[in-house]
N, C-alpha and C positions, 0 to 999 in steps of 0.2 A: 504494500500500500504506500509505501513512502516513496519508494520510485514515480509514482505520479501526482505528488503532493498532495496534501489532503484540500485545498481549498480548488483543484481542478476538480473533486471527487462529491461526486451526491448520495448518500444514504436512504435506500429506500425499505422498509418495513412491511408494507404492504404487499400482501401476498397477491391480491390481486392485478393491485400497481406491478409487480415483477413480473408476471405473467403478460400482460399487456402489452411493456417493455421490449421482452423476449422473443413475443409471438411476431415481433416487428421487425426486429431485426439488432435490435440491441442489445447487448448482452454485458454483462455484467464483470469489473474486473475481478475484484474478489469478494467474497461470501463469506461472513462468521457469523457466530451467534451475539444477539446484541450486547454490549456492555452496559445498559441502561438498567438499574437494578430494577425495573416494578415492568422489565420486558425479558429478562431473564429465560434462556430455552426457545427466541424467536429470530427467527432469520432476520440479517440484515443483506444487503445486496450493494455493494458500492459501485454508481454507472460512473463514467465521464462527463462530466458538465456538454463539455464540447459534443457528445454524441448525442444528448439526450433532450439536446432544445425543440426537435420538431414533436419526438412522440410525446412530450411533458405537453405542449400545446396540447396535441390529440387528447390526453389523457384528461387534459383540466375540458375536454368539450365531451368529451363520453362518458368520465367516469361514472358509476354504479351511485345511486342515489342511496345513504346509510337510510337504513331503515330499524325502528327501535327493535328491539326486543320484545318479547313479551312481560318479562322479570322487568322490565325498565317502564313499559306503560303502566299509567295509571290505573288498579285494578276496579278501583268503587268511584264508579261514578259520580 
């Protein structure tokens, strides 16, 4: 990771976000598990800034709309 500096380098978390990425033609320099303690056991994905400016457009015009839970709606009306 340090051969391409970390401030050329974007962190992606999202499993869907990587898949997206990937399916485009993107692909990822290196992969570890997050260092973020309250993410602990979840992939991170480091792209290229430089590679990642068109599908990041794409991805901010498609992506998946979060939808709640059910544990997170309100259950009594």
């Amino acid at each position: 990771m340090d051969c391409y500096g970390e401030a050329n380098l974007v962190p992606i978390g999202l499993i869907k976000q990587i898949i997206f990425y990937t399916s485009r033609g993107v692909q990822p320099v290196f992969m570890c598990e997050s260092e973020k303690e309250d993410k602990k056991g979840r992939l991170v994905c480091w792209f290229l800034k430089s590679k990642t400016q068109w599908v990041n457009k794409k991805w901010k015009e498609n992506r998946p709309i979060a939808t709640k839970r059910i544990t997170e709606t309100n259950m009594n009306p």
